[in-house]
C-alpha atoms as one frame of an Amber mdcrd trajectory, in Angstrom:
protein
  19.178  29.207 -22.127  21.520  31.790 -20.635  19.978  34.954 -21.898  16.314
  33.451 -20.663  17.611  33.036 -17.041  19.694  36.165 -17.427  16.320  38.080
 -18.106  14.762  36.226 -15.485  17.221  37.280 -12.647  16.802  40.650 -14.047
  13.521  40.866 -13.436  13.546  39.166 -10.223  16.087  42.173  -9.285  14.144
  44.683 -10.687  10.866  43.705  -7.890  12.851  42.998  -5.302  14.573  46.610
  -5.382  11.342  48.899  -6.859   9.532  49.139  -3.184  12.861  50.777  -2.675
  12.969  53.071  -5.220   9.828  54.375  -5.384  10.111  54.588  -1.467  12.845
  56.816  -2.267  11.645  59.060  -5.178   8.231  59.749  -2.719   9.937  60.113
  -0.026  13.749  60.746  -0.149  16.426  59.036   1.928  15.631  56.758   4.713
  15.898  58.892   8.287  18.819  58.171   9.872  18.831  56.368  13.306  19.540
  59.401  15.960  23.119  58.655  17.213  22.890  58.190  21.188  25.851  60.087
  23.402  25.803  60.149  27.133  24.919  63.600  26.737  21.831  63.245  25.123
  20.713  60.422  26.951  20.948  62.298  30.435  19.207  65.674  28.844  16.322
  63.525  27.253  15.615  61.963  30.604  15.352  65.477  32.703  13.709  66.856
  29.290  11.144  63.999  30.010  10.435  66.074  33.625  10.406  69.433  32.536
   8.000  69.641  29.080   5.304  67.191  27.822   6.036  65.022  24.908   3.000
  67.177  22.944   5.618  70.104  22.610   6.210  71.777  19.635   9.919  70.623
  18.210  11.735  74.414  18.382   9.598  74.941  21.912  11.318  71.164  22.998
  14.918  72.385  21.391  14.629  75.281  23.308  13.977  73.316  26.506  16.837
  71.048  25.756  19.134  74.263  25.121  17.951  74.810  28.319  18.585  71.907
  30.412  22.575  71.395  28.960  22.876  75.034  30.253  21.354  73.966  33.500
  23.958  71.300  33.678  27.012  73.234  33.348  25.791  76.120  35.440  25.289
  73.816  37.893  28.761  71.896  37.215  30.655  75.192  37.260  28.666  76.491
  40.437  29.051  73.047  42.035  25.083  73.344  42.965  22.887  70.064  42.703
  22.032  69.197  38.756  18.685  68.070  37.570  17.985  64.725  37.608  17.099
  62.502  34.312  13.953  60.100  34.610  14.403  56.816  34.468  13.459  54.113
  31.938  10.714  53.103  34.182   9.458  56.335  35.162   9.548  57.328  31.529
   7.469  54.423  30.816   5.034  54.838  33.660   4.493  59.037  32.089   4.113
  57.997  28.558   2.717  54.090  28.449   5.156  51.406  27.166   3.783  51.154
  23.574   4.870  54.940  23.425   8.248  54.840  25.165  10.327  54.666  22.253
   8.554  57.053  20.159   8.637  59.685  22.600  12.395  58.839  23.784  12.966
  59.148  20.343  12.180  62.561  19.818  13.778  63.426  23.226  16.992  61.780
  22.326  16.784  64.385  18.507  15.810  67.607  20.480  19.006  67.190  22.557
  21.237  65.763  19.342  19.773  68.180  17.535  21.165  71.197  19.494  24.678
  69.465  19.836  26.733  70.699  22.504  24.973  74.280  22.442  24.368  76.384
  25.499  23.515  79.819  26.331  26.119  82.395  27.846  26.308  85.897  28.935
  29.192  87.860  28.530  31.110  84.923  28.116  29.700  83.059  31.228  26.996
  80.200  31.013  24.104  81.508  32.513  21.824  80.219  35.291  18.485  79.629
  32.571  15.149  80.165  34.913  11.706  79.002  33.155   7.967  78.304  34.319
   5.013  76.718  32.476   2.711  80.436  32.294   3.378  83.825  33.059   1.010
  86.329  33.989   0.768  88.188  30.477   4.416  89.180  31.686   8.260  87.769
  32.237   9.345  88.892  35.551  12.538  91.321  35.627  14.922  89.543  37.721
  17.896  91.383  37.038  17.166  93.633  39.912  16.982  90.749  42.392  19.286
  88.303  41.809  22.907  88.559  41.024  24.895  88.445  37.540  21.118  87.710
  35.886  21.089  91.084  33.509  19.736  88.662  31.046  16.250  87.815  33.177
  14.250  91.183  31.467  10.624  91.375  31.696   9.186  90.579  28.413   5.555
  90.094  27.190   4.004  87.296  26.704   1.157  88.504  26.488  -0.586  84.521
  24.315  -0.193  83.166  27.971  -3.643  84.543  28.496  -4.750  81.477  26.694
  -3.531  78.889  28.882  -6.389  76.382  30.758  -3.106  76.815  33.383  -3.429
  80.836  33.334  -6.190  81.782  35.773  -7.457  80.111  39.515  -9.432  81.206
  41.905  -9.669  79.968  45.462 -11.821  80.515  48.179 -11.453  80.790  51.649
 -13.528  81.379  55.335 -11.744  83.785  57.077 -11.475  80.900  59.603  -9.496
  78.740  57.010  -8.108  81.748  55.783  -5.993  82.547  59.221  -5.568  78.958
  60.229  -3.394  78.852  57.215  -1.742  82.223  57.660  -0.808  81.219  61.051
   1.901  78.964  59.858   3.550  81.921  58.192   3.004  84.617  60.574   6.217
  84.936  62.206   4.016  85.949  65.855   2.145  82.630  65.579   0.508  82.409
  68.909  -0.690  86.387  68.958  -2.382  85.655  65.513  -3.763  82.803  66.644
  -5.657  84.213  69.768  -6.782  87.330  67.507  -8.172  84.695  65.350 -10.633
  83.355  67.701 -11.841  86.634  68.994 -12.898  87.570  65.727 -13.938  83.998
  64.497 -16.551  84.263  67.070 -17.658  87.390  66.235 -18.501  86.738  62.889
 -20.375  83.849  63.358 -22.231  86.198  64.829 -22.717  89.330  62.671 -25.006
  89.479  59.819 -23.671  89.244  56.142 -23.137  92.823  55.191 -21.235  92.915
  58.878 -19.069  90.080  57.571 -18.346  91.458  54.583 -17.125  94.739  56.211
 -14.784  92.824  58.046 -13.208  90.729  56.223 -13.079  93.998  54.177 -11.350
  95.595  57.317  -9.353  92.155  57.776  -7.434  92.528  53.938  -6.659  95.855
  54.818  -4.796  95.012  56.946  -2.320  93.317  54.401   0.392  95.566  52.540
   1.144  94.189  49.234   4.106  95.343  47.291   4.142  93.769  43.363   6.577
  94.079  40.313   6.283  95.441  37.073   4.761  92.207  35.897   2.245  92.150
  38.854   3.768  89.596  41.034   4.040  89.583  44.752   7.466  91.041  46.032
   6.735  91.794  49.318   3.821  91.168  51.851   3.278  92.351  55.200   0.298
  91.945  58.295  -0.098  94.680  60.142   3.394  96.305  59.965   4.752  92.563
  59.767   6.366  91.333  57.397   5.524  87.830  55.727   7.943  85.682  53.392
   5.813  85.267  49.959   7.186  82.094  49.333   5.734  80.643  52.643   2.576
  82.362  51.806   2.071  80.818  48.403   3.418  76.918  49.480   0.677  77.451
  52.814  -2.346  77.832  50.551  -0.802  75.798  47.838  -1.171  79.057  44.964
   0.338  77.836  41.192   2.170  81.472  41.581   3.338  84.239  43.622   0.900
  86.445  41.333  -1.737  87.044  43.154  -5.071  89.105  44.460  -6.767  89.106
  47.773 -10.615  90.618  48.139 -13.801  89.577  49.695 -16.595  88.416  47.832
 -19.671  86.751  49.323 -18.446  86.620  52.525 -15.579  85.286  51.807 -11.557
  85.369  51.119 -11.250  85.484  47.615  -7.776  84.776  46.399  -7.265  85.297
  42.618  -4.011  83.852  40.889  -2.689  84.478  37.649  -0.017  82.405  36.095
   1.483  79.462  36.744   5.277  79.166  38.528   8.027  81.923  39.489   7.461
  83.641  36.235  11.110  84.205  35.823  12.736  83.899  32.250  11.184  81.352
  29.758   7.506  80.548  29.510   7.091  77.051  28.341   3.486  78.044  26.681
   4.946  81.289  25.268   7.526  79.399  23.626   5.125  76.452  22.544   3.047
  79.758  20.969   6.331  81.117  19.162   7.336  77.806  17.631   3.590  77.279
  16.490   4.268  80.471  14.580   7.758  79.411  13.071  10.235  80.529  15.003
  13.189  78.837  15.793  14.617  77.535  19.117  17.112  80.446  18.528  14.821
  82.942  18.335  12.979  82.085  21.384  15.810  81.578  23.522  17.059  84.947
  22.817  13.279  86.441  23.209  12.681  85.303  26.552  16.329  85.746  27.497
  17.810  89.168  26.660  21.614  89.628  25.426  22.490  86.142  25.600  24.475
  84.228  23.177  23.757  80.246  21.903  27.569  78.656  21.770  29.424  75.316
  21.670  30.634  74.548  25.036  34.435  74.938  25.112  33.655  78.114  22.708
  32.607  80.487  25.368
């Protein structure tokens, strides 16, 4: 009687446990559950705001390399740090049957680079990025201070973005009603602007053309090596490009004025300040198996990835 119910626990134990082991021989250990710091929480929430959950996993470990570099520049600089979505808001961007997957991989992009951040000569560096360049990293090392690591750099699959190319058009009437809120002589511009408003309505098309031909001349444009606006002036007078791309609401300060069917065409390539890392040219580099390291160090020249409290 004791060796039947022996061999009946036994094989009671034996199908309770082989899901289990045949779970395991297919498909190894169990993954562990991510571990959850403070840390991690806070870089998964601003990760959330900078990079859509569709992101490659080296392109999103770049990004979270990224943001804890962001966060002790800005600690050491005392400037003002990003700020980390909420649950909520998290919720609201992804849906609430996705939350937790998505957190998820947040929360193992920013455990998975533990502690790491980027330095420069033995100083965290100030990390810039945008969503597309213009074929082209902008060389920033020239402009701003202590940033010998922001070299232009090609990046050249950007080409491919839906996000790389816009085109707006404009009347020349729309076209200096805007302008006049970044002219720094706003009422002289603005009685010019009449004048010739009314004498176009008034010309015939090839006239128009000719002048709003003549009317971009008179425009000085001044670009970088990657093609983007530096410096922009109106007849001898200067205009801040900033200004001019928030006014008529351009993706980037990359961009082309010229008439075309009687009217202001403006052309824009890119999209954002074009400085440092290109969130689709890294996305295109991790497609193609590289590593977070590897595109950190492409898009940001010289630097090194360290522990904090190492550099």
């Amino acid at each position: 009687m004791k060796e039947k119910l022996k061999l009946i626990f036994s094989c009671v134990l034996i199908l309770i446990c082989l899901p289990y082991f045949v779970t395991y021989c297919f498909q190894g250990e169990p993954a562990k559950a991510t571990v959850k710091t403070d840390e991690s929480i806070e870089i998964a929430g601003i990760l959330a705001s900078q990079v859509p959950v569709t992101v490659e996993e080296e392109a999103l470990k770049a990004q979270a390399v990224i943001v804890r570099t962001q966060l002790q520049w800005c600690k050491a600089n005392k400037k003002e740090a990003p700020k980390p979505l909420s649950k909520k808001e998290m919720e609201q961007l992804w849906g609430q049957e996705k939350y937790y997957e998505f957190y998820e991989k947040m929360i193992r992009a920013a455990g998975d680079t533990n502690g790491q951040v980027m330095t420069f000569g033995g100083k965290v560096i100030n990390p810039s990025f945008h969503k597309v360049s213009a074929g082209m990293t902008r060389d920033g090392s020239q402009i701003y201070k202590d940033t010998p690591y922001l070299l232009s750099v090609k990046s050249s699959e950007d080409v491919l973005s839906e996000d790389y190319l816009s085109v707006k058009f404009f009347t020349k009437k729309e076209f200096e009603e805007k302008l006049a809120g970044v002219l720094q002589n706003k009422e002289g511009s603005q009685q010019t602007d009449d004048k010739s408003e009314e004498k176009t309505e008034n010309t015939k098309e090839e006239e128009m053309k000719k002048e709003i031909e003549a009317y971009l001349d008179t425009f000085t444009i001044q670009r970088d090596g990657a093609e983007y606006v530096t410096e922009l002036e109106k007849d001898g007078n200067p205009l801040d490009v900033d200004a001019f791309v928030q006014a008529f609401e351009l993706p980037s300060p990359c961009f082309f004025l010229k008439e075309m069917d009687g009217h202001i065409r403006i052309v824009i390539k890119g999209c954002g300040h074009g400085y440092g890392l290109s969130q689709y040219g890294a996305e295109d580099m991790a497609k193609n198996k590289k590593s977070y390291e590897e595109i950190l160090k492409y898009y940001f020249s010289g630097i090194k990835i360290e522990k904090m409290g190492k550099h």
